[in-house]
C-alpha positions as CSV (number, residue, x, y, z in Angstrom):
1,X,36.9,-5.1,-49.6
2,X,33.3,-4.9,-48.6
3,X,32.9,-1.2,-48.6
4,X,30.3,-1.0,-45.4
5,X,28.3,2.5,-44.7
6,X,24.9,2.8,-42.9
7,X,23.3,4.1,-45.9
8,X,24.1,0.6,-47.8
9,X,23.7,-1.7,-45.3
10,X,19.8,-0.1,-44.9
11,X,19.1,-0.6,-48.1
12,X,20.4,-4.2,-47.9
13,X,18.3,-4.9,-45.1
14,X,15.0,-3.0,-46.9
15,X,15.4,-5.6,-49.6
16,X,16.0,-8.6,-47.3
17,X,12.3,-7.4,-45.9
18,X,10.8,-7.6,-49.2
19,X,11.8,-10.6,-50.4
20,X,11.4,-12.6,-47.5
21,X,7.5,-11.4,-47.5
22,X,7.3,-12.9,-51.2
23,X,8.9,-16.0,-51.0
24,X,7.6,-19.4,-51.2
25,X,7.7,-22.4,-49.0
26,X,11.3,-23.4,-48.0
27,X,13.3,-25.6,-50.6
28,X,16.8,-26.3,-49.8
29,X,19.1,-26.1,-53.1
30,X,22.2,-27.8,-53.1
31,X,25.2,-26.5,-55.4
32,X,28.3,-28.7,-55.9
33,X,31.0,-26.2,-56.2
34,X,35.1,-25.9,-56.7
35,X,37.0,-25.5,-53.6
36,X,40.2,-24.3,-55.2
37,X,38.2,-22.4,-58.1
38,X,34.7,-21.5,-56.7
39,X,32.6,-21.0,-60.0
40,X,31.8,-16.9,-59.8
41,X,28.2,-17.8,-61.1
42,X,27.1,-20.2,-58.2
43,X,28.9,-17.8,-55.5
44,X,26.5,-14.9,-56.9
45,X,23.4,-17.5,-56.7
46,X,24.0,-18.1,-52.9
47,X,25.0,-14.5,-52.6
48,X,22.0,-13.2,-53.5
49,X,20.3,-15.4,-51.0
50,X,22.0,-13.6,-48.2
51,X,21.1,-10.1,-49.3
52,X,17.9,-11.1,-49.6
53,X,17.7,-12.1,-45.6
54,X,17.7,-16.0,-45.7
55,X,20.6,-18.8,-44.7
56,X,23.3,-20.4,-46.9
57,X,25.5,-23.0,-45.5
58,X,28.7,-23.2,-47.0
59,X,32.2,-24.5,-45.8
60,X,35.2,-22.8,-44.2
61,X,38.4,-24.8,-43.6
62,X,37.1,-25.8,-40.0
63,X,33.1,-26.6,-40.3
64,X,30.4,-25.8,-42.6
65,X,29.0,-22.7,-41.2
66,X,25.4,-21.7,-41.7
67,X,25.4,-17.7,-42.6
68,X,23.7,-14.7,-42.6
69,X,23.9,-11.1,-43.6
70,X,25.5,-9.9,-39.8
71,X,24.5,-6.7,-39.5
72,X,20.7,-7.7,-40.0
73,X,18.5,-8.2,-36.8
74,X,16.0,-10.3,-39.0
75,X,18.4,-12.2,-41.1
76,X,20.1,-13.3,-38.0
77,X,17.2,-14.4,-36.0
78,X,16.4,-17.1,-38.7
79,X,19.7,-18.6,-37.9
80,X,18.5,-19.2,-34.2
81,X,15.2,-20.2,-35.3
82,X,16.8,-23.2,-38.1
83,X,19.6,-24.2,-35.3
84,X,16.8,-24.2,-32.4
85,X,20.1,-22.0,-31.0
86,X,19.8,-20.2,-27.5
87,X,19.7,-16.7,-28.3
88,X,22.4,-16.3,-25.5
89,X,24.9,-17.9,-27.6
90,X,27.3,-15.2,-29.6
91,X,27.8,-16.1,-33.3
92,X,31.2,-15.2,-34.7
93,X,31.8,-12.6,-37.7
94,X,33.3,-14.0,-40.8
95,X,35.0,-10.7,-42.8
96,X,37.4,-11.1,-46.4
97,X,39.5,-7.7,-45.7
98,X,41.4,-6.6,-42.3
99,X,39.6,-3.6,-43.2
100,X,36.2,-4.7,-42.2
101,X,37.3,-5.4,-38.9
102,X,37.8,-1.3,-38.1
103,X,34.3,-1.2,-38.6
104,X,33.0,-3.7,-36.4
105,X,34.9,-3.0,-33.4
106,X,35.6,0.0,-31.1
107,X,39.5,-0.8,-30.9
108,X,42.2,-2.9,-32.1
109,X,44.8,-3.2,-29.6
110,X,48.5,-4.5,-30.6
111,X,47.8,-8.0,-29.7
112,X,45.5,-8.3,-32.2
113,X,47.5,-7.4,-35.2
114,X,50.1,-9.4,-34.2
115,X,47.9,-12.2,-34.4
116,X,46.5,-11.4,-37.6
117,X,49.7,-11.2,-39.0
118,X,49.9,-14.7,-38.2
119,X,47.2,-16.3,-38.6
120,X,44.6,-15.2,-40.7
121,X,43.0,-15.9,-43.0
122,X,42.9,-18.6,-40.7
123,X,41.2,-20.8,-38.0
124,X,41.4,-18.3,-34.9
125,X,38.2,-15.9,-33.5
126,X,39.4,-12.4,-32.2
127,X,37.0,-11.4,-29.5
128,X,36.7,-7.2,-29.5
129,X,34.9,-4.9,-28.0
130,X,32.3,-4.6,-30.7
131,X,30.6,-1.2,-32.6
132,X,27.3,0.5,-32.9
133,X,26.7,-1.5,-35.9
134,X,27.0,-4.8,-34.8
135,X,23.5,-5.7,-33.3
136,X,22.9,-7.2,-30.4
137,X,21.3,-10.3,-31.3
138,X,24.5,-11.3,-33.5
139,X,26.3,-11.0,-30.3
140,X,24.1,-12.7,-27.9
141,X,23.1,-9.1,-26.3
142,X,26.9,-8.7,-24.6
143,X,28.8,-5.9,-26.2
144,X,31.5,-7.8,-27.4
145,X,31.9,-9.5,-30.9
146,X,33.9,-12.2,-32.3
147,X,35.5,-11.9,-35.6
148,X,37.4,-14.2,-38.0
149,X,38.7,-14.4,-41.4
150,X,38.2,-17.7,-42.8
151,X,40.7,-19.0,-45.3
152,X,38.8,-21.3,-47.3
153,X,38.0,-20.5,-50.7
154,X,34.2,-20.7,-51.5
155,X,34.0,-18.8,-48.0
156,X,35.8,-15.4,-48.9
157,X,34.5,-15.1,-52.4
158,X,30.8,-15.6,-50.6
159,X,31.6,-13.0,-48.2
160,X,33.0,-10.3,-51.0
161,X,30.0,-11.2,-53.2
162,X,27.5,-11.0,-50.5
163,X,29.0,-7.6,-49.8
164,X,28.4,-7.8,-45.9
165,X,30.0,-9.6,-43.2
166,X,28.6,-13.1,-42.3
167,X,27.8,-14.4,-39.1
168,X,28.2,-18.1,-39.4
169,X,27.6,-20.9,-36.4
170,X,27.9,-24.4,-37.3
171,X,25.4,-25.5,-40.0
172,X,23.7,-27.9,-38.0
173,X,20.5,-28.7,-35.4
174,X,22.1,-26.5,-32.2
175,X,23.9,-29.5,-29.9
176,X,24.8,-32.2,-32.4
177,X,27.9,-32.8,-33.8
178,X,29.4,-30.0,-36.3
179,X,29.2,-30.7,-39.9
180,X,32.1,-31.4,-42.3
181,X,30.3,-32.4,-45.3
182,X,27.3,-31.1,-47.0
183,X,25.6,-34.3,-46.3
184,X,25.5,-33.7,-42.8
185,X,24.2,-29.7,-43.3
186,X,21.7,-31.8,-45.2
187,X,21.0,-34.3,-43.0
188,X,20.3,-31.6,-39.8
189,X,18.5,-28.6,-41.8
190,X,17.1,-29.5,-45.6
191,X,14.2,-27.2,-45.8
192,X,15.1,-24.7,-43.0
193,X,17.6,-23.5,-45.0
194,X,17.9,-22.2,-48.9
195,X,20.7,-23.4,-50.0
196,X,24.2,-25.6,-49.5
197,X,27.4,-24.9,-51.3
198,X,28.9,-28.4,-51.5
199,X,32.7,-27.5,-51.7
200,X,33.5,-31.1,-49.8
201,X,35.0,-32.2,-46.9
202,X,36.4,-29.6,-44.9
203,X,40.0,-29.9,-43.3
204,X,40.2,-29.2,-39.9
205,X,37.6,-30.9,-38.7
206,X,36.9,-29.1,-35.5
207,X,35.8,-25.1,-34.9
208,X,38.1,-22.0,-34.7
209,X,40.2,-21.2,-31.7
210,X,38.8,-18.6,-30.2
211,X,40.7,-15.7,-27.4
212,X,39.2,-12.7,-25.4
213,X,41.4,-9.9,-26.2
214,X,38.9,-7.3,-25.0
215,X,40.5,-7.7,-22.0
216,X,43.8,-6.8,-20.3
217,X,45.1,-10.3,-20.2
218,X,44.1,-11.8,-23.3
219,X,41.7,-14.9,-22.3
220,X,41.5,-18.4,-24.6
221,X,37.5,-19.2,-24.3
222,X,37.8,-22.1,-26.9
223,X,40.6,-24.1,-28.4
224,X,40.8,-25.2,-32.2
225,X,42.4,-24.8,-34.9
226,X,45.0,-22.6,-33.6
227,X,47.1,-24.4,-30.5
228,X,47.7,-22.6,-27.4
229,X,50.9,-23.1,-27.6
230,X,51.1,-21.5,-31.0
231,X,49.4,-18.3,-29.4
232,X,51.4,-18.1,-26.5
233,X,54.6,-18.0,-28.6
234,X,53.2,-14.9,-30.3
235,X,51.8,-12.8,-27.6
236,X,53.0,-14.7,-24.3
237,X,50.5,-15.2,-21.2
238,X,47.3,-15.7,-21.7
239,X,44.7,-17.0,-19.6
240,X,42.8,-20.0,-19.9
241,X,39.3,-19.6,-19.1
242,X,37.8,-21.2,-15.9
243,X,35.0,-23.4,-18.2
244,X,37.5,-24.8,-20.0
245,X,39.0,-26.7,-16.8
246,X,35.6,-27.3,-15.7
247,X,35.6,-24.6,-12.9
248,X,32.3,-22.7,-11.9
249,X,32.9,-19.1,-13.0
250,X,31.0,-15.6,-13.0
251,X,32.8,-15.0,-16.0
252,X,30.6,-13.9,-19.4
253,X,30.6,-16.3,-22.0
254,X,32.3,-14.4,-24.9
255,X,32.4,-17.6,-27.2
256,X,30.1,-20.2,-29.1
257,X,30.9,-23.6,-27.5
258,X,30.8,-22.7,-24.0
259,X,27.6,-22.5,-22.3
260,X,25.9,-25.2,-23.1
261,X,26.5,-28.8,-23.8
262,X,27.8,-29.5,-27.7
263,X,29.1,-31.5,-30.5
264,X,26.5,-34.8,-29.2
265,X,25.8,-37.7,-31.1
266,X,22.8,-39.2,-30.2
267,X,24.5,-42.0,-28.0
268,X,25.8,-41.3,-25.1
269,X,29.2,-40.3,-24.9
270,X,31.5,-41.6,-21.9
271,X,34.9,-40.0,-21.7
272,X,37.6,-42.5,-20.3
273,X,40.8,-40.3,-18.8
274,X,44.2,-42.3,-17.4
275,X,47.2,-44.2,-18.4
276,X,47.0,-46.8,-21.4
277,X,46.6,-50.1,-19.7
278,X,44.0,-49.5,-16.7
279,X,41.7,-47.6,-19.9
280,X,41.8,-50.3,-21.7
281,X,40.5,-52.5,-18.1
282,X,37.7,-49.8,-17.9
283,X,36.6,-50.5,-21.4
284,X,36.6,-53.6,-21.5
285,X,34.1,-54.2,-18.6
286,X,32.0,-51.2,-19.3
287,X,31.7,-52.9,-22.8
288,X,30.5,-56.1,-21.1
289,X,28.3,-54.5,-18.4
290,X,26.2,-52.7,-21.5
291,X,25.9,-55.6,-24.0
292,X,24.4,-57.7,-20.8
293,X,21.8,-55.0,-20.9
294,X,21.5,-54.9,-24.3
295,X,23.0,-51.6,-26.0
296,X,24.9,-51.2,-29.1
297,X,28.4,-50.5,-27.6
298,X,30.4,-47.8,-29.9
299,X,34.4,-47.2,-29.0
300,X,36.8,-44.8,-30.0
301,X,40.5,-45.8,-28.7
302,X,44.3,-44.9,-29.7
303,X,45.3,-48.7,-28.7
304,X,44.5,-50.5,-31.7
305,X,42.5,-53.5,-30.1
306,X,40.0,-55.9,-31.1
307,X,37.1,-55.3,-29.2
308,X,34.2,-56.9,-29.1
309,X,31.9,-54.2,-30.0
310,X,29.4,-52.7,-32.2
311,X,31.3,-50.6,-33.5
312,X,35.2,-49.8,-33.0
313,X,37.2,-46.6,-34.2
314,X,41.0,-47.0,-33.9
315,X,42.2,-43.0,-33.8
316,X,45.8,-43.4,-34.3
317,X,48.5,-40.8,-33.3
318,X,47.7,-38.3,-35.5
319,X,45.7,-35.6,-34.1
320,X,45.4,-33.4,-37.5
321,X,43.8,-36.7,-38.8
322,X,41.5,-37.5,-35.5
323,X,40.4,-34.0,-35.3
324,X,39.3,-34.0,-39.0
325,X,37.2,-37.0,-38.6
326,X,36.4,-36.7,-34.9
327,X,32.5,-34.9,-36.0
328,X,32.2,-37.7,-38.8
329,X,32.6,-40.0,-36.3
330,X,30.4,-39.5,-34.0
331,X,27.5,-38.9,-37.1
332,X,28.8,-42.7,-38.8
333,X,27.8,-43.9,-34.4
334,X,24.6,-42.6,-35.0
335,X,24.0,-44.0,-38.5
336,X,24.7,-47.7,-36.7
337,X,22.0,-46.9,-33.9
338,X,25.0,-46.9,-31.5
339,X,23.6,-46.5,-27.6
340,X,27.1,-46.0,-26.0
341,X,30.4,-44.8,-27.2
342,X,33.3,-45.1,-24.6
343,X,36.3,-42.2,-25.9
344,X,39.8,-43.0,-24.5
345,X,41.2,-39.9,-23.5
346,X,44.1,-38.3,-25.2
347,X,46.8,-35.6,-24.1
348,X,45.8,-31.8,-24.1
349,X,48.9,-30.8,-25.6
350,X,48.6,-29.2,-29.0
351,X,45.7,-29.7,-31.1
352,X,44.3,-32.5,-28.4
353,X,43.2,-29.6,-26.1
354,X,40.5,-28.8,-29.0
355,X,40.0,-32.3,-29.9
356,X,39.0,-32.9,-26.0
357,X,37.0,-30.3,-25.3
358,X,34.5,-31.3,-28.0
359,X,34.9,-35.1,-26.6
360,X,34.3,-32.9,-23.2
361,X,31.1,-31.0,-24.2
362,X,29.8,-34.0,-26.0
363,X,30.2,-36.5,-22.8
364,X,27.3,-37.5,-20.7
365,X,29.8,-38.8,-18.0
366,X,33.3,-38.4,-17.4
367,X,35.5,-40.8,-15.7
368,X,39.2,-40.0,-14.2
369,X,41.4,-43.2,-13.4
């Protein structure tokens, strides 16, 4: 358990000032390290980075996440700076004991510990009305935090090393696709960062679900990891919010992945949404209406067809395995100078409600047949 006072978490954030003063000119280091047996002396190498203020990316079992000591203003600022993040958009908490969480938030209702006790360590985001010590800029400046316990391996032992919590986006430039490999951390932030913990591919493929529960009606701001359905089952009704269906909304954006547009390769994405057959008609003369003008056509389709494109990615039925390799993906589109990518649309039952809203966010056009 990370034993967190004020008096320790000061002097943790006095030394993070003094080292960041002396140190030299970035050099990102990469470790390879054991998923299922994290080596103790390359945990306490990238440990010792985040008490000292500065950024390790390391993996969870959804996306490599880029971290920081939480509770430090200045620690967490560098994370916006590396990402070129809004400030505006909330990180989420990563903790290693249940205990931790009293800390960090202001109140625990029932809800919560029911899902707890199902899910984590897990892939799901508890949003709570947060505590003093949270700062603001961890939050986005609202006054709610999110929190999850990641159940990947390298991930708790950095958090029980590092002795603080760790707030942890994506490791990657704010707006492209999410990492799963510690090529692609490389690939978006070598010398922003100080070092990568290589643990390999990780399994999920796509970000934590994340739910509002600092509300009366518990409120799902982004799907992932954890279905909807799966939630509902433990706690009954929630509410899905209005973003998610592509509804204007007053509504505060609690959650990473909502306000602005994510998950983009550098091609643009066009989201194809209707039965099978008249799809497949829509493909096939978008595909011929861009190679007369030239582009590098890219498609991503569950009917396994032979196109005549650039590049073609058949996604199958399996929406553990499409979700694990939608990020990588999109990153091998970019690698092959791909201009266009036209994304079949799948159901939004299950997992393909989080496998759609990153297709969603990443679209530069959407078409309904």
């Amino acid at each position: 358990m990370i034993k967190l006072t004020l008096d320790n978490i000061r002097t943790l954030n006095m030394t993070a000032d003094i080292l960041f003063k002396n140190q030299a000119k970035m050099q990102t280091k990469i470790l390879k390290i054991n998923p299922k047996k994290p080596q103790i002396s390359k945990i306490k190498q990238a440990a010792k980075i985040i008490k000292s203020g500065n950024l390790v990316a390391f993996p969870t079992e959804t996306v490599y996440g880029l971290g920081a000591n939480a509770l430090d203003s200045k620690s967490v600022k560098k994370i916006f700076i590396a990402k070129g993040r809004p400030s505006d958009n909330p990180l989420i908490i990563h903790i290693s004991d249940i205990a931790d969480l009293e800390i960090l938030v202001d109140y625990i209702p029932n809800t919560a510990h029911e899902l707890i006790d199902k899910f984590w360590p897990g892939p799901l985001t508890l949003v709570l009305k947060k505590s003093k010590l949270v700062p603001k800029i961890t939050t986005g400046g609202i006054n709610t935090v999110a929190i999850r316990m990641p159940e990947n391996k390298i991930a708790q032992a950095l958090i029980r090393e590092s002795g603080v919590p760790i707030a942890a986006p994506s490791a990657n430039i704010s707006g492209r696709p999410s990492p799963t490999t510690s090529e692609h951390v490389s690939n978006d932030l070598d010398g922003k960062i100080s070092m990568i913990l290589d643990g390999g591919k990780t399994n999920i493929g796509i970000e934590s679900t994340v739910i509002d529960l600092s509300r009366k009606t518990p409120l799902l701001l982004r799907p992932g990891g954890v279905t909807l359905e799966q939630l509902q089952y433990i706690i009954g009704k929630i509410t899905i919010h209005p973003i998610l269906q592509e509804r204007k909304t007053k509504l505060i954006s609690r959650s990473p992945g909502m306000k602005y547009r994510h998950y983009s390769p550098n091609a643009k994405i066009i989201l194809i949404d209707g039965p099978n057959d008249k799809v497949q008609d829509k493909i096939l003369r978008l595909l011929s209406q861009f190679k007369k003008q030239g582009k590098k056509v890219g498609i991503m389709t569950t009917v396994n067809t032979r196109y005549k494109s650039d590049m073609t990615v058949f996604l199958g039925n399996n929406l553990d395995v499409m979700a694990a390799n939608l990020f990588k993906t999109f990153r091998e589109f970019d690698a092959k100078k791909i201009d266009v990518i036209l994304v079949q649309g799948i159901s939004r039952k299950g997992l393909g409600l989080g496998i759609m809203n990153r297709v969603e966010k990443a679209a530069y056009k959407k078409i309904k047949i």
